[in-house]
C-alpha positions in Angstrom: 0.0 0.0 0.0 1.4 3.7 -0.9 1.8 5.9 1.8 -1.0 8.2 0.7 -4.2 7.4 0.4 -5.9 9.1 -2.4 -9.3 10.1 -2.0 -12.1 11.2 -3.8 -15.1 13.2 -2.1 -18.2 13.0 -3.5 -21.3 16.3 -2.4 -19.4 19.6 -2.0 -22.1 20.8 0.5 -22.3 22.0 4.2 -21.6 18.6 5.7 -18.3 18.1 3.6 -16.5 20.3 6.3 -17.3 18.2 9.0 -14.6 15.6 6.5 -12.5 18.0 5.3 -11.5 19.6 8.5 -10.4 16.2 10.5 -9.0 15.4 7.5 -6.3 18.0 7.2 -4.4 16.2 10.6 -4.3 13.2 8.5 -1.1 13.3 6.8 -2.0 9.7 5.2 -4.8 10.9 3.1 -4.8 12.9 -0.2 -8.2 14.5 -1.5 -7.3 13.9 -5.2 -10.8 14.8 -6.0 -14.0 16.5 -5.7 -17.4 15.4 -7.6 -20.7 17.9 -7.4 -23.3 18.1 -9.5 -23.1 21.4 -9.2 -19.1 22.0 -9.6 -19.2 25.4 -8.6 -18.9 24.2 -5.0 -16.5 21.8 -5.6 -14.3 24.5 -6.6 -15.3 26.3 -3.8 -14.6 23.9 -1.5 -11.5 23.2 -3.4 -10.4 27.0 -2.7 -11.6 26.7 0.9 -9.1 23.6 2.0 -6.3 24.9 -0.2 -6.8 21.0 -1.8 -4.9 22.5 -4.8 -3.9 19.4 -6.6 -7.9 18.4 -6.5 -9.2 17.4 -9.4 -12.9 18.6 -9.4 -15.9 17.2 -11.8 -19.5 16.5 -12.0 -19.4 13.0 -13.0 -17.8 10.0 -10.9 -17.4 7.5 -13.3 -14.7 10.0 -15.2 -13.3 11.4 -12.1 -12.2 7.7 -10.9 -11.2 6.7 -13.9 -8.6 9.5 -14.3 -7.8 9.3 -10.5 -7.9 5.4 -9.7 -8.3 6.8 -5.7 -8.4 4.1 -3.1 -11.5 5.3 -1.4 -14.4 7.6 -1.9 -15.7 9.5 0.6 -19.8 9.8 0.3 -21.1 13.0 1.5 -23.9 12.8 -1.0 -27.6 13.3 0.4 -29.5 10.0 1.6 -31.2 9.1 -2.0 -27.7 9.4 -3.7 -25.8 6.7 -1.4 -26.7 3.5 -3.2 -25.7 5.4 -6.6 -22.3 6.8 -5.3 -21.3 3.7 -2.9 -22.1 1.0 -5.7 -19.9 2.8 -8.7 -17.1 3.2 -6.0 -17.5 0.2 -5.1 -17.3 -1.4 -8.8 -14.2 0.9 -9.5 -12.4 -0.6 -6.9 -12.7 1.7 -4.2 -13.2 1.5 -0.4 -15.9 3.8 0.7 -17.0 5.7 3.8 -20.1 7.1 3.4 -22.8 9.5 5.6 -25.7 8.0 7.3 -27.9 6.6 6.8 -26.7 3.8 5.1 -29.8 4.0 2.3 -33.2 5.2 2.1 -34.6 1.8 2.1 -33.7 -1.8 2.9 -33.4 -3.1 -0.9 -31.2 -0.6 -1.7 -29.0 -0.8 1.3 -28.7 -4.8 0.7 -27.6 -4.0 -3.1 -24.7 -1.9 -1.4 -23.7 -4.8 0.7 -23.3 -7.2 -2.3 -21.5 -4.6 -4.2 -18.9 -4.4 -1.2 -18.9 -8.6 -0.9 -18.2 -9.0 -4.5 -15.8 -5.7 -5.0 -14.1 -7.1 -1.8 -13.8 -3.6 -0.6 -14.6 -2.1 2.7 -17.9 -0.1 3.1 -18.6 1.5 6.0 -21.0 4.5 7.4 -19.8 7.4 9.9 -21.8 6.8 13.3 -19.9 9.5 14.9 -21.4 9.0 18.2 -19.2 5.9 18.6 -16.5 7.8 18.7 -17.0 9.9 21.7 -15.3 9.6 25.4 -18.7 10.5 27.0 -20.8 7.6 25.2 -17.7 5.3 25.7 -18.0 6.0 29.5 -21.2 5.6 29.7 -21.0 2.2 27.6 -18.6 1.2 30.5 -20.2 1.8 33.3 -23.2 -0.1 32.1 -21.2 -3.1 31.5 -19.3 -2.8 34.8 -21.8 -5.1 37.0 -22.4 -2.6 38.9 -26.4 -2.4 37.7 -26.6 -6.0 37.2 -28.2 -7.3 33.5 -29.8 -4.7 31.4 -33.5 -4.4 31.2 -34.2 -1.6 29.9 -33.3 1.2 28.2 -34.6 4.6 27.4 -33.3 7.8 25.2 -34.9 10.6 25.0 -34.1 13.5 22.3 -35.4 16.8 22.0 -34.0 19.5 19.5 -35.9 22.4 17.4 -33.6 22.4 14.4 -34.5 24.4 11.4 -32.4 23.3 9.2 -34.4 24.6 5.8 -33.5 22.5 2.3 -33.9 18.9 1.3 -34.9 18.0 5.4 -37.9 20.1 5.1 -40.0 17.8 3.0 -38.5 14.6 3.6 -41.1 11.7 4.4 -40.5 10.5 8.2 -37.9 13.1 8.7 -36.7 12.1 12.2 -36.6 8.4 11.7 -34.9 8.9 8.2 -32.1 11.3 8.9 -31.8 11.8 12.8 -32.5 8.6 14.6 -30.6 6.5 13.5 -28.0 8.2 15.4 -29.9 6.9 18.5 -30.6 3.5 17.1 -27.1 2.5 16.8 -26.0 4.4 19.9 -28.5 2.3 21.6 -27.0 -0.9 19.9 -23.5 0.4 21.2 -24.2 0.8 24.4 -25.8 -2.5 25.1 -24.1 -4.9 22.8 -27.4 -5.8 21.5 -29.8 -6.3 18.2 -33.1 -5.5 17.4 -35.8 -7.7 17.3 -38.9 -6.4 16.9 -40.7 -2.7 17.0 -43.9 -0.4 17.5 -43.4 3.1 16.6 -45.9 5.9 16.0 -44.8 9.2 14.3 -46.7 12.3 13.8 -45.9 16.1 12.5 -46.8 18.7 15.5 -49.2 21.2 14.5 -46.1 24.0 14.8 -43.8 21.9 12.6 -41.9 23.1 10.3 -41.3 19.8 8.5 -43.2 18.4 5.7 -43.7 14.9 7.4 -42.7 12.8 10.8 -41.2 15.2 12.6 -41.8 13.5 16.0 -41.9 9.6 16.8 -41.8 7.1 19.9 -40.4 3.8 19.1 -40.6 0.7 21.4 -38.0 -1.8 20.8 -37.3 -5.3 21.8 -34.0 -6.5 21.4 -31.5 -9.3 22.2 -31.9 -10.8 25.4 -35.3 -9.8 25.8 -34.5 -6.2 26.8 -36.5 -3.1 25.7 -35.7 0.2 24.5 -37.6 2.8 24.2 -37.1 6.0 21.8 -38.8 9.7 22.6 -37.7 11.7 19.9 -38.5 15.3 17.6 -37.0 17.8 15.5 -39.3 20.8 16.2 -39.2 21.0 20.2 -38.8 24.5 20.9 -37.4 24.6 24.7 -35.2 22.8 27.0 -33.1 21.1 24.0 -31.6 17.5 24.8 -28.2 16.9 23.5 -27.8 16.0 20.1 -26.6 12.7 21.3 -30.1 12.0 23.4 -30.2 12.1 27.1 -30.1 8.3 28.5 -31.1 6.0 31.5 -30.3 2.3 31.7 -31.8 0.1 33.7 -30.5 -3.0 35.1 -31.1 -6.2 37.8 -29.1 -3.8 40.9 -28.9 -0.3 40.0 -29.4 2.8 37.1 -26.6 4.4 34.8 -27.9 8.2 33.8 -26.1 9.9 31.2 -27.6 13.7 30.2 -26.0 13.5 26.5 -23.5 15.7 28.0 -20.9 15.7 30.5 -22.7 13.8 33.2 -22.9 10.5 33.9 -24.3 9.1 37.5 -25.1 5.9 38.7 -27.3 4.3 42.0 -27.2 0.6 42.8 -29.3 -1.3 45.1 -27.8 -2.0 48.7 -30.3 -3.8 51.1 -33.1 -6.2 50.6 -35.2 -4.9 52.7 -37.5 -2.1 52.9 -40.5 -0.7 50.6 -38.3 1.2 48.2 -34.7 -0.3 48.9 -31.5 1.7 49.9 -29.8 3.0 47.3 -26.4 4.2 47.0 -24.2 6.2 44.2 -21.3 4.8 42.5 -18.3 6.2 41.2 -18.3 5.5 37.3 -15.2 4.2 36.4 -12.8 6.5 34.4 -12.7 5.3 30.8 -9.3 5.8 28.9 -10.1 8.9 26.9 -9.7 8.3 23.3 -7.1 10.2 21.0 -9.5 11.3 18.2 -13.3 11.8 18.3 -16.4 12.1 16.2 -15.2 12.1 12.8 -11.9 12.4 12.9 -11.5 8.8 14.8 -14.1 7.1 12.4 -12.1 8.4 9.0 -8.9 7.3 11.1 -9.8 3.7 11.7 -10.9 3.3 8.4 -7.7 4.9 7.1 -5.9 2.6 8.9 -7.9 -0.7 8.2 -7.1 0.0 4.6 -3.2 0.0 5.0 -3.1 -2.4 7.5 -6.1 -4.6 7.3 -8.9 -5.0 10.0 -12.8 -4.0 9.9 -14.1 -0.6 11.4 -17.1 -0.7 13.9 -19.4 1.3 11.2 -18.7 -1.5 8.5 -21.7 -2.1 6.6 -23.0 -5.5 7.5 -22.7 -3.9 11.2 -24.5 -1.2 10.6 -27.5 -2.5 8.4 -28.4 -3.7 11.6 -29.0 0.4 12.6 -30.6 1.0 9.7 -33.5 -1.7 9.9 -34.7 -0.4 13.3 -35.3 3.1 11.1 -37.0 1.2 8.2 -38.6 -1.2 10.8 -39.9 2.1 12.4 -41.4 3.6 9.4 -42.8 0.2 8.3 -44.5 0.5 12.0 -45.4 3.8 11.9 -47.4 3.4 8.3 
């Protein structure tokens, strides 16, 4: 394997930064290329990153054929994926791609294929694995200190008004945002989805076209349940954007507010109507090096030269994805 890894980045738009930036501490990585179909912002994004040796374009298919990169990088809106991962994919290239994984199941399981014959790693940035907080909180769940998991509850609460494509998207919040939550919640508990209720509905003050709010009830592996409180046009008290969480287990809770606290109460006496509780110290998680991002485009960097399968990798994260679809499925 060269030293560099050239790369070709595929949508020019606002979420492109959120690449770009991590990716300028990456010494392995080359952008060799930027495809929009409007190539006015690939230029501009091209003059933006000073990624002067970038070869910009509006078709792929020429772009990688001039290039031959080693990975694409998918930053494409949600009805593009299966188009920009499968051509990628059938050029030879690795390819880390936004969330969600596809807009429905078929075209998601065409996307694996295309990786199992190319022989090429797919995989999806879930950037909420990559964070100390979550990583903590992950831990001290597991720790025995709460017993077995039961239960598990996330709630998320945020008014964005993000204006463009979101605005009229069919099931909005299950689509685009919760699926964040769904594989968080699969993170945190080493655990699979099963089966699902979910209801979803459009506030009368939304702003969104469609599915603005849901509740989803999940049962997953080992008979535990999850349950998902969610919208995008709250107005007041805002959640994190990584959900506010309590875990329930056999001997004890785990809270975690999305932010910077994480607090935990096991039971310490038999006895007694409501039993004696007492805090616990969480333990102290090694803190990792890189976050969000940054550590997701890094272990995929690095299972390219070196071999290995990131945590995102598609087969894993299909799994994500069909609690949204099984959602919607639900919820229609």
């Amino acid at each position: 394997m060269e030293d560099k890894i050239k790369v070709v980045l595929v949508g020019c738009g606002g979420i492109a930064g959120a690449w770009l930036n991590p990716v300028k501490a990456i010494p392995e990585i080359e952008i060799a290329g930027l495809v929009d179909i409007n190539v006015e912002k690939a230029n501009q994004l091209k003059d933006k990153f000073a990624l002067d040796n970038a070869i910009t374009g509006t078709d792929l298919k020429s772009i990688l054929k001039k290039i031959k990169p080693h990975a694409v990088f998918d930053c494409t809106v949600p009805c593009a994926h299966p188009k920009v991962t499968i051509t990628a994919l059938q050029h030879g290239c690795h390819v880390l791609g936004e969330k969600p994984l596809a807009e429905d199941m078929k075209s998601a399981r065409r996307m694996l294929s295309a990786a199992e014959k190319g022989g090429k790693i797919y995989a999806v940035i879930q950037n909420r694995r990559y964070m100390n907080n979550i990583i903590c909180y992950r831990d001290a769940i597991h720790s025995g200190k709460i017993g077995d998991i039961t239960t598990l509850n996330a709630d998320f609460y945020i008014g964005a008004h993000f204006g463009g494509f979101r605005d009229e998207m069919k099931h909005v919040l299950l689509v685009d945002m919760a699926i964040h939550t769904f594989d968080q919640a699969r993170f945190i508990t080493g655990l699979d989805p099963v089966s699902v209720y979910c209801y979803d509905w459009n506030p009368k003050n939304s702003w969104y076209a469609d599915g603005s709010s849901a509740m989803a009830i999940f049962e997953m592996s080992n008979g535990v349940i999850f349950n998902y409180r969610g919208s995008w046009c709250s107005e007041g008290m805002n959640t994190s954007w990584e959900s506010s969480w309590r875990t329930v287990g056999t001997k004890g809770s785990v809270l975690w507010d999305g932010f910077d606290t994480i607090k935990g109460q096991t039971r310490i006496s038999d006895e007694g109507f409501v039993r004696k509780q007492e805090d616990f110290t969480v333990p102290v998680t090694e803190k990792i090096n890189f976050t969000c991002h940054a550590g997701l485009i890094r272990e995929f960097i690095q299972c390219i030269k070196n071999g290995g399968t990131p945590q995102t990798e598609c087969h894993d994260n299909i799994k994500s994805l069909a609690m949204v679809h099984a959602s919607i499925k639900s919820a229609e």
